[in-house]
PyMOL commands that place a pseudoatom at each C-alpha (Angstrom):
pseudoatom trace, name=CA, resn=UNK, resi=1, chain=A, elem=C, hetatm=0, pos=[8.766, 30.015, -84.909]
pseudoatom trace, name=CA, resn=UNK, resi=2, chain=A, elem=C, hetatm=0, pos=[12.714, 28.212, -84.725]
pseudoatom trace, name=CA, resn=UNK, resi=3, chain=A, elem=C, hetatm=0, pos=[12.528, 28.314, -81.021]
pseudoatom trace, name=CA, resn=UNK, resi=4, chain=A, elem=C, hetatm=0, pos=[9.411, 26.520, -80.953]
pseudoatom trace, name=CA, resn=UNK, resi=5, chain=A, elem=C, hetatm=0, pos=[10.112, 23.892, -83.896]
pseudoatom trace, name=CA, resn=UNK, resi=6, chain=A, elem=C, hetatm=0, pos=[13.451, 23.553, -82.285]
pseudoatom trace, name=CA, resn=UNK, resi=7, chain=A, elem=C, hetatm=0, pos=[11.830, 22.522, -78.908]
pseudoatom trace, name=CA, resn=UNK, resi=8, chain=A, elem=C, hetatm=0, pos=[9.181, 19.964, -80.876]
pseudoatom trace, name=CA, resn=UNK, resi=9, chain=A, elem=C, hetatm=0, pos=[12.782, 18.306, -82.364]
pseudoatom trace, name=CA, resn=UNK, resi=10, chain=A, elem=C, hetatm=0, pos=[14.413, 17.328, -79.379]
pseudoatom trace, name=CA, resn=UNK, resi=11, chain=A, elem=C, hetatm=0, pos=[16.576, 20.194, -79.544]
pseudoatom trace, name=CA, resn=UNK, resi=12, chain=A, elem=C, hetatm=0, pos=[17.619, 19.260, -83.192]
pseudoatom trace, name=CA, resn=UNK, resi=13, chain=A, elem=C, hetatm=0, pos=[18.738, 22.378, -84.777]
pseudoatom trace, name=CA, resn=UNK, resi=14, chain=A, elem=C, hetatm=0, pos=[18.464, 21.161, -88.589]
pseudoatom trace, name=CA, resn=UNK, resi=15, chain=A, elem=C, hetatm=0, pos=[15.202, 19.688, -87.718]
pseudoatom trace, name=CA, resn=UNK, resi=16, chain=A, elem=C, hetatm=0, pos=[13.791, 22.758, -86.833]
pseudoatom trace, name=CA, resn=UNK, resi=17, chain=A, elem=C, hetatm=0, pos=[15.640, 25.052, -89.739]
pseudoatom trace, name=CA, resn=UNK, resi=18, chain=A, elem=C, hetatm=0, pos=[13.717, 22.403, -91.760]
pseudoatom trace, name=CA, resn=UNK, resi=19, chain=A, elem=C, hetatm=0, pos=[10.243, 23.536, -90.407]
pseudoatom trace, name=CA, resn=UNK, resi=20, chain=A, elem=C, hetatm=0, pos=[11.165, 27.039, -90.049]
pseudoatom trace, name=CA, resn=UNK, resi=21, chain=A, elem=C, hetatm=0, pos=[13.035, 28.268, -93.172]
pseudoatom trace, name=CA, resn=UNK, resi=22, chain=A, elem=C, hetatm=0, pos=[12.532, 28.430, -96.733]
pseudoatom trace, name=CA, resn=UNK, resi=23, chain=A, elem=C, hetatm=0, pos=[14.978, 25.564, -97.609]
pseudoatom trace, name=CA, resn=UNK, resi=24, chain=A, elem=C, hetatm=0, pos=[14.239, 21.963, -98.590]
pseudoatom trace, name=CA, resn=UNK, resi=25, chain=A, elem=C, hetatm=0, pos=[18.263, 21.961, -98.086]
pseudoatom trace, name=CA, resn=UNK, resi=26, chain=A, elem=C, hetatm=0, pos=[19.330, 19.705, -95.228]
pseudoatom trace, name=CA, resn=UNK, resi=27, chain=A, elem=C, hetatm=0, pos=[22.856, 21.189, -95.529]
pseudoatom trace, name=CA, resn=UNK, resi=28, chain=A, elem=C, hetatm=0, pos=[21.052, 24.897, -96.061]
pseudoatom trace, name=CA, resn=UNK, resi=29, chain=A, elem=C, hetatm=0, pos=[18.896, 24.383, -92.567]
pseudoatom trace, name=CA, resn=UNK, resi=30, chain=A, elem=C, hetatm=0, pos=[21.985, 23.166, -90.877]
pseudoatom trace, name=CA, resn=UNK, resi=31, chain=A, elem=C, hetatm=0, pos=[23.835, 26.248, -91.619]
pseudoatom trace, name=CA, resn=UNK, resi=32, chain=A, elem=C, hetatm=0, pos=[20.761, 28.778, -90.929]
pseudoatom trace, name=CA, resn=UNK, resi=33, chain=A, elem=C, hetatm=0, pos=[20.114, 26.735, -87.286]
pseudoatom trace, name=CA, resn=UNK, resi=34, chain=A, elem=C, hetatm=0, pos=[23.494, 26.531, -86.305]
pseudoatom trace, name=CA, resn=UNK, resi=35, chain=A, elem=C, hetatm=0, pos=[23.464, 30.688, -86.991]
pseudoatom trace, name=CA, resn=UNK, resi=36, chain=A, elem=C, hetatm=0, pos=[20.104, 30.955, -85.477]
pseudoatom trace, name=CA, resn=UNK, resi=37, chain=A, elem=C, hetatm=0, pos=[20.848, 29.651, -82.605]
pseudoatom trace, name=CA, resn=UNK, resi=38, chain=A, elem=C, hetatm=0, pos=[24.042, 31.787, -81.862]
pseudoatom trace, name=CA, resn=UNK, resi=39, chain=A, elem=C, hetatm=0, pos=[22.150, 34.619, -81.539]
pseudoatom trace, name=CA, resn=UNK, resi=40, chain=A, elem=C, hetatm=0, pos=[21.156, 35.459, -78.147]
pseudoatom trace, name=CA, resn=UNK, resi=41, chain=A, elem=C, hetatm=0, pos=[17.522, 36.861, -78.513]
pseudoatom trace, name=CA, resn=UNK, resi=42, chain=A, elem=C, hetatm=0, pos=[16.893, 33.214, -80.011]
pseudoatom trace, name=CA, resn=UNK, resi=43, chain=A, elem=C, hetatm=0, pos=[18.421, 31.427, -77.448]
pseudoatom trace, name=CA, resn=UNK, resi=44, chain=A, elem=C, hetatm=0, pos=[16.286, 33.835, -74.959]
pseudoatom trace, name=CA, resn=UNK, resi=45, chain=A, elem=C, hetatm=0, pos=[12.982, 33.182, -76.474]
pseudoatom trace, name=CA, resn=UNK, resi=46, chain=A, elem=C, hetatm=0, pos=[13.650, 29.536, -76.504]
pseudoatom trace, name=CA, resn=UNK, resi=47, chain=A, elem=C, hetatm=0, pos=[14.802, 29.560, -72.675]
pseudoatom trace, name=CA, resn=UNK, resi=48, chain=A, elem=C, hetatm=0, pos=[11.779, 31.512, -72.233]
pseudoatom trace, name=CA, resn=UNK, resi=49, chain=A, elem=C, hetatm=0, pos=[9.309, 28.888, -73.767]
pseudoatom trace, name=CA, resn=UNK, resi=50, chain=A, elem=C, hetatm=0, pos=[10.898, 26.082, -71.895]
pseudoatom trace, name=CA, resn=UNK, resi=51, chain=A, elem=C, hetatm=0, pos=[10.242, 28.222, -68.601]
pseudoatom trace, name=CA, resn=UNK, resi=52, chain=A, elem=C, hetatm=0, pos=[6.225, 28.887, -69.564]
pseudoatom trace, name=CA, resn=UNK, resi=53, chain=A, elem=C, hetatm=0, pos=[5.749, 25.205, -69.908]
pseudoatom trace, name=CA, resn=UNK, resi=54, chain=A, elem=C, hetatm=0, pos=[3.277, 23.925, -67.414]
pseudoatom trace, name=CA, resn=UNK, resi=55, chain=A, elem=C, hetatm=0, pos=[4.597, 21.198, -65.306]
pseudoatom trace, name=CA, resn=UNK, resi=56, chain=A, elem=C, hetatm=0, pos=[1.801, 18.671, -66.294]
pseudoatom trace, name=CA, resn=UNK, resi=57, chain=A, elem=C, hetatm=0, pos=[2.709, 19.057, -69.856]
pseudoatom trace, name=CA, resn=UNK, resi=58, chain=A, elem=C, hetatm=0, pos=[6.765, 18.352, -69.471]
pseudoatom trace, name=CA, resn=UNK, resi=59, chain=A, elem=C, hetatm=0, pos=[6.916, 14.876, -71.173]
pseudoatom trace, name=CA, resn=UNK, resi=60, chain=A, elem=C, hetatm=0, pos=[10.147, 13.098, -72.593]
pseudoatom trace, name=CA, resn=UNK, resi=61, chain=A, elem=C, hetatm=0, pos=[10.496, 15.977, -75.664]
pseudoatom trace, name=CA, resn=UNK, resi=62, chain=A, elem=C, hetatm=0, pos=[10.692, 18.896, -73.226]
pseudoatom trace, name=CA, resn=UNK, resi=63, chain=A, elem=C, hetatm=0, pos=[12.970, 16.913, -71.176]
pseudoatom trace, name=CA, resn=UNK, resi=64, chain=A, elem=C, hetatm=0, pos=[15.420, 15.730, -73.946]
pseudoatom trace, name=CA, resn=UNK, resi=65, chain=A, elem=C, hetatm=0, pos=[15.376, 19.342, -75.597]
pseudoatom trace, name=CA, resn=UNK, resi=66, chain=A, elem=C, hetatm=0, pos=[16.774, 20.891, -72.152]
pseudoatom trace, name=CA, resn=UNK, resi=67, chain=A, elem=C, hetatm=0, pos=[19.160, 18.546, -71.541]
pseudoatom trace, name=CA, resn=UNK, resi=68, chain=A, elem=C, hetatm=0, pos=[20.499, 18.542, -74.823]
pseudoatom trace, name=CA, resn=UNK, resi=69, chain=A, elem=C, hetatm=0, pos=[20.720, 22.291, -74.865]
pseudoatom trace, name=CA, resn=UNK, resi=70, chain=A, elem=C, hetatm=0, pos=[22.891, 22.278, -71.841]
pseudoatom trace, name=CA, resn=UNK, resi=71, chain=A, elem=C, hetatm=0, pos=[25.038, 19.058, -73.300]
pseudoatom trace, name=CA, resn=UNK, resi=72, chain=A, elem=C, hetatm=0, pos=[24.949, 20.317, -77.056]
pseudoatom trace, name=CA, resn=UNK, resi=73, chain=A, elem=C, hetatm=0, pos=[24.512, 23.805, -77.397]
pseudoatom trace, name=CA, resn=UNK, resi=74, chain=A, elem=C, hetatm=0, pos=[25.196, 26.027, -74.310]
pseudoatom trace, name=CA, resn=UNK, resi=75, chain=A, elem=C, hetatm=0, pos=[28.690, 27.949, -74.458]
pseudoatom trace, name=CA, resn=UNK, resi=76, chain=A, elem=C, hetatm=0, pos=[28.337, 28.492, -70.908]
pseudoatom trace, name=CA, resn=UNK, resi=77, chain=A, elem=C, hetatm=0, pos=[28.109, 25.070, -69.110]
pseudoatom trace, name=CA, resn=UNK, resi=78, chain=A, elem=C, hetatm=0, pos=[30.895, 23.294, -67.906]
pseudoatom trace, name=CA, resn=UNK, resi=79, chain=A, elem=C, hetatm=0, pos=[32.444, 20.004, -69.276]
pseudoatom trace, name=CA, resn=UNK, resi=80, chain=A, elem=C, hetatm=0, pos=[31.045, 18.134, -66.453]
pseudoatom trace, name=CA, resn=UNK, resi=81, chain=A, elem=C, hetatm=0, pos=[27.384, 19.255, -66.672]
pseudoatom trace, name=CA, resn=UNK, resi=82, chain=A, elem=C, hetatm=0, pos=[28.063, 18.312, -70.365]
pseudoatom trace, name=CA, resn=UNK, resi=83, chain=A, elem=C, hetatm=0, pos=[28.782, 15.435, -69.601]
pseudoatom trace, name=CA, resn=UNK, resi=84, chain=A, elem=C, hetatm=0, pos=[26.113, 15.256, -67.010]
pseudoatom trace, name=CA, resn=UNK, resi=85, chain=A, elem=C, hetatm=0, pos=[23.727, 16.060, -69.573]
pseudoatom trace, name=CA, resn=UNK, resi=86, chain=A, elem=C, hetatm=0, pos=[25.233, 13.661, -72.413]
pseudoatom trace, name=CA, resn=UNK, resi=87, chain=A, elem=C, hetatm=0, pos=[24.737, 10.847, -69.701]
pseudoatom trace, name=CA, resn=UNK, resi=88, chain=A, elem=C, hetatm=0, pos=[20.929, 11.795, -68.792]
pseudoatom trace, name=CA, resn=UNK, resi=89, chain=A, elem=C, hetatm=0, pos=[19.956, 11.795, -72.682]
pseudoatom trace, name=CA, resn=UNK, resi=90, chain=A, elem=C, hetatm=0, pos=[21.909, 8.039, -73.007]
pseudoatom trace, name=CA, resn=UNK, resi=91, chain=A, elem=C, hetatm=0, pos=[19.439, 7.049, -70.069]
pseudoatom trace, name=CA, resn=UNK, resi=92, chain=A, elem=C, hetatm=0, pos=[16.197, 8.921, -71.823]
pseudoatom trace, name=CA, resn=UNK, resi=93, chain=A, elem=C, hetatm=0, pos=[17.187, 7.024, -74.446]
pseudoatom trace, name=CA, resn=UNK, resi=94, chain=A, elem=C, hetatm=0, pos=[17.801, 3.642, -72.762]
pseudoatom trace, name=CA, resn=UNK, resi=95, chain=A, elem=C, hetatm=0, pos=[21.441, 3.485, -74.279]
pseudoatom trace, name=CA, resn=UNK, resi=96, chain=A, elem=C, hetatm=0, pos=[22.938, 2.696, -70.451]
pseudoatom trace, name=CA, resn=UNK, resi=97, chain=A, elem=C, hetatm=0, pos=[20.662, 0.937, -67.813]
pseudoatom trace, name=CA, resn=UNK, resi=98, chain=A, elem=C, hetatm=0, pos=[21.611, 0.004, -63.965]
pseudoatom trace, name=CA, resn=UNK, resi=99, chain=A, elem=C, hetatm=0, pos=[19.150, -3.171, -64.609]
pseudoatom trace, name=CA, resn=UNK, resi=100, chain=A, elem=C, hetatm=0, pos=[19.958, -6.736, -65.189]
pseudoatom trace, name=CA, resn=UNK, resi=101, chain=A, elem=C, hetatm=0, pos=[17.408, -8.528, -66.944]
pseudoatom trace, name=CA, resn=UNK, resi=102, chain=A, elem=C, hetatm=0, pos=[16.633, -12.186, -65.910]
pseudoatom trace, name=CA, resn=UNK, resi=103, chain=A, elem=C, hetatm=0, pos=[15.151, -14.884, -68.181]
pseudoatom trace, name=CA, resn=UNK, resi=104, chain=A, elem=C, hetatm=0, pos=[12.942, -17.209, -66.459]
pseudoatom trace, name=CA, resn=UNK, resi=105, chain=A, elem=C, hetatm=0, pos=[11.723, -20.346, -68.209]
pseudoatom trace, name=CA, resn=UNK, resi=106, chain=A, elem=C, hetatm=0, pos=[9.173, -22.489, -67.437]
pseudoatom trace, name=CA, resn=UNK, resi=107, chain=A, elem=C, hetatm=0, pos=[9.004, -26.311, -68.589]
pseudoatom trace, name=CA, resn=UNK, resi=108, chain=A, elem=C, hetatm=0, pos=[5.961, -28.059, -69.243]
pseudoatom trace, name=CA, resn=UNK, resi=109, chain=A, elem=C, hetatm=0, pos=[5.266, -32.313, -69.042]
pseudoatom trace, name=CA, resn=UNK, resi=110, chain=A, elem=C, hetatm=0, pos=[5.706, -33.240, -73.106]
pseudoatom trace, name=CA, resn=UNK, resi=111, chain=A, elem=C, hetatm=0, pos=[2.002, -35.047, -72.786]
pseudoatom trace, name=CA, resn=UNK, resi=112, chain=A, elem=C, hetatm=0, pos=[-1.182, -34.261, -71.050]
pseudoatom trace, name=CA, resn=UNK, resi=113, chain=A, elem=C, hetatm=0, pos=[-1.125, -38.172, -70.467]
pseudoatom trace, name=CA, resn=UNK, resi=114, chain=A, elem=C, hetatm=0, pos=[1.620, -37.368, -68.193]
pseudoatom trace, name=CA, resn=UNK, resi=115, chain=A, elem=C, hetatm=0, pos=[-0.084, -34.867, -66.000]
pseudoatom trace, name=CA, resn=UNK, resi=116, chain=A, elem=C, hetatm=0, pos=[-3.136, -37.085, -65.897]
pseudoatom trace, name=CA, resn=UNK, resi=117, chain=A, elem=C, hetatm=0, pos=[-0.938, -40.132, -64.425]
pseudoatom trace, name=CA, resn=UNK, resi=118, chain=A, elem=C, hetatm=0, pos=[0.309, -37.782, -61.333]
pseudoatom trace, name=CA, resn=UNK, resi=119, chain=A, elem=C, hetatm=0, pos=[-1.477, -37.264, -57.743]
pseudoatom trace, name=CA, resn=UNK, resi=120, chain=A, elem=C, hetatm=0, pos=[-1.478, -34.515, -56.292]
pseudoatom trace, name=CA, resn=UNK, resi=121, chain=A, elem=C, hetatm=0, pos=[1.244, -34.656, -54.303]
pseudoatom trace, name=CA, resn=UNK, resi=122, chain=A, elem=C, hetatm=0, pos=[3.493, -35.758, -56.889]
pseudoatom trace, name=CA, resn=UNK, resi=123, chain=A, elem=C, hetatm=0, pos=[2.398, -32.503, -59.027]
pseudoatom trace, name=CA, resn=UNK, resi=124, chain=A, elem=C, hetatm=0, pos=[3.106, -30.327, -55.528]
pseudoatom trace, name=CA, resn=UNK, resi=125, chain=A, elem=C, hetatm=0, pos=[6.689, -31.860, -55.347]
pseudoatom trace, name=CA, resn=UNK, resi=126, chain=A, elem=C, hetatm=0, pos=[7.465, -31.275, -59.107]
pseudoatom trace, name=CA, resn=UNK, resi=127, chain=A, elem=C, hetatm=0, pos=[5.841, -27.962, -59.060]
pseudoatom trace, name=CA, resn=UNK, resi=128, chain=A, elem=C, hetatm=0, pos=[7.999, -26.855, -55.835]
pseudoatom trace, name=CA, resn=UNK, resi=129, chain=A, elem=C, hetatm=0, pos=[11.315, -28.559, -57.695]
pseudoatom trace, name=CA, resn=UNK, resi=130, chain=A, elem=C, hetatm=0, pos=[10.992, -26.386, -60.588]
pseudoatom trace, name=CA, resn=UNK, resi=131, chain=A, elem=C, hetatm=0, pos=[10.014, -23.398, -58.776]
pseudoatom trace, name=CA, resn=UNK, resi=132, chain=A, elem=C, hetatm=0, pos=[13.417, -23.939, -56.529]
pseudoatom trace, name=CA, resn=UNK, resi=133, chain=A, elem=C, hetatm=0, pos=[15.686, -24.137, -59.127]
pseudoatom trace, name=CA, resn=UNK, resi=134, chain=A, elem=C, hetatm=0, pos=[13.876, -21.240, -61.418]
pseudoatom trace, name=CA, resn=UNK, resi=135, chain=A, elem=C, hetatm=0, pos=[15.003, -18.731, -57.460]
pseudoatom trace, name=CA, resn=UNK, resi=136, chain=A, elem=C, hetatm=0, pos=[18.272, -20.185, -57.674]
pseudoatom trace, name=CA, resn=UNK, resi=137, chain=A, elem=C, hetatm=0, pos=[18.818, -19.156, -61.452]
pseudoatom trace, name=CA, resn=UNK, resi=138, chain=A, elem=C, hetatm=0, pos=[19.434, -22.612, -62.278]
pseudoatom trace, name=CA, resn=UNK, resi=139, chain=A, elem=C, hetatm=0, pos=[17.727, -24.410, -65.474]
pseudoatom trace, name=CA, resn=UNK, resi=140, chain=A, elem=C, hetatm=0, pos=[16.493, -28.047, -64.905]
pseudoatom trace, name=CA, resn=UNK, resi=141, chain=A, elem=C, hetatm=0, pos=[18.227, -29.973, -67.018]
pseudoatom trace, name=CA, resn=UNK, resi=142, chain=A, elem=C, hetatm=0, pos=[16.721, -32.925, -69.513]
pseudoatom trace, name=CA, resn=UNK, resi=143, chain=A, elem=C, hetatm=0, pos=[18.702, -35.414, -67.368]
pseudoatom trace, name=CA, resn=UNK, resi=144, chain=A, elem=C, hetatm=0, pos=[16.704, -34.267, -64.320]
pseudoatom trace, name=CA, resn=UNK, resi=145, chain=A, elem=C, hetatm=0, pos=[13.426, -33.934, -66.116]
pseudoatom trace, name=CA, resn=UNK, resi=146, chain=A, elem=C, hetatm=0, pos=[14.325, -37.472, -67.234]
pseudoatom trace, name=CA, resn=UNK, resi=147, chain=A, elem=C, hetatm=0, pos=[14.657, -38.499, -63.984]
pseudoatom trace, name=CA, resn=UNK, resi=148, chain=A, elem=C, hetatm=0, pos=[12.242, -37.466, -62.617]
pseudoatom trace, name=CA, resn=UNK, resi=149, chain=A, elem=C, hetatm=0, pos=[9.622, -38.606, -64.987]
pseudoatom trace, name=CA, resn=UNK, resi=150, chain=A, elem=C, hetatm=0, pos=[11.129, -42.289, -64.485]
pseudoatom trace, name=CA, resn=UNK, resi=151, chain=A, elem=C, hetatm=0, pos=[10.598, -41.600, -60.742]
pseudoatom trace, name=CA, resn=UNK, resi=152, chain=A, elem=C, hetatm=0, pos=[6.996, -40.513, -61.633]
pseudoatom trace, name=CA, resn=UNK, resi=153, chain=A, elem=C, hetatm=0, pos=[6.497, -43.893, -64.168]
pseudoatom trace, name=CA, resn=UNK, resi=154, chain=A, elem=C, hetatm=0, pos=[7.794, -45.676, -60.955]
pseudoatom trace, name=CA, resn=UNK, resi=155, chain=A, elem=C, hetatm=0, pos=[5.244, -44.171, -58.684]
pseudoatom trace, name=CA, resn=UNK, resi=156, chain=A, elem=C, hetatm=0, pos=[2.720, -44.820, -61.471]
pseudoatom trace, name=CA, resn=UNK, resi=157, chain=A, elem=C, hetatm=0, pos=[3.592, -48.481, -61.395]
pseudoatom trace, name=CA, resn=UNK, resi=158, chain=A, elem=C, hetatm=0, pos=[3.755, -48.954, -57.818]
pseudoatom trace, name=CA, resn=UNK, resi=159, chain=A, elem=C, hetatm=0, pos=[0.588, -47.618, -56.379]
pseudoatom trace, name=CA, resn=UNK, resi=160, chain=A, elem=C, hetatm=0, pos=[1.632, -48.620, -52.791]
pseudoatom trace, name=CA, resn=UNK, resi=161, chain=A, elem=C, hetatm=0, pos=[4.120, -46.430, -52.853]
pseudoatom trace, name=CA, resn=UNK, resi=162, chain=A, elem=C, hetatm=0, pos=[2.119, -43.623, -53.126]
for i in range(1, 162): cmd.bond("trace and resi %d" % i, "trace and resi %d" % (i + 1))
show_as sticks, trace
zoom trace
């Protein structure tokens, strides 16, 4: 019954001497896991289990209890598959990541009377503007937007010169 519980926690030893023992005790379970899990028939039966699971059913549990075995609890790994292991669980549990997250933002014109006084090309060109500087990781600034709504006004105001 440990080796199981202890698989369903993760590999957390007071977890399962919670479940499995008599003792409401976190300090009581702590002690009877830590000694429970010295003992090599225990630490068989649990190896065991983790061998019979089916492959379709490994999911992140299975996975974290393993790996935090070998990192936490297994006298006869090395410091560098301990460390190995230590840095696998940090990436289970998205504590280190290789990405880099990018924030894209997307301004809007303030009115709808200000979309409605565009053509269509002057929407295109404002459209392909913004989508330029969102690729190059640069903001538009207010000035810009500024500007370019005067140039817009202007365009408005000058029909020829569309």
């Amino acid at each position: 019954m440990f080796a199981r519980a202890w698989i369903e926690a993760n590999g957390n030893a007071t977890q399962a001497g919670l479940k499995s023992f008599d003792t409401e005790s976190y300090g009581s379970a702590a002690v009877s896991a830590h000694r429970t899990l010295k003992n090599t028939k225990v630490q068989r039966h649990i190896a065991k289990l983790l061998a019979e699971v089916d492959v379709a059913s490994i999911n992140e549990t299975v996975i974290t209890a393993g790996i935090g075995k070998i990192a936490l609890h297994d006298p006869k790994a090395r410091n560098n598959d301990k460390l190995k292991a230590l840095e696998l669980l940090a990436r289970i549990k998205a504590m280190l990541t290789d990405k880099q997250e990018t924030k894209i933002t997307q301004e809007v014109f303030k009115t709808s009377a200000d979309m409605n006084n565009l053509t269509l090309e002057q929407l295109h060109a404002e459209y392909e503007r913004r989508v330029i500087a969102a690729s190059e990781g640069r903001k538009t600034s207010a000035a810009q937007d500024q500007a370019s709504n005067g140039n817009v006004e202007r365009l408005n105001a000058n029909p020829e010169a569309r």
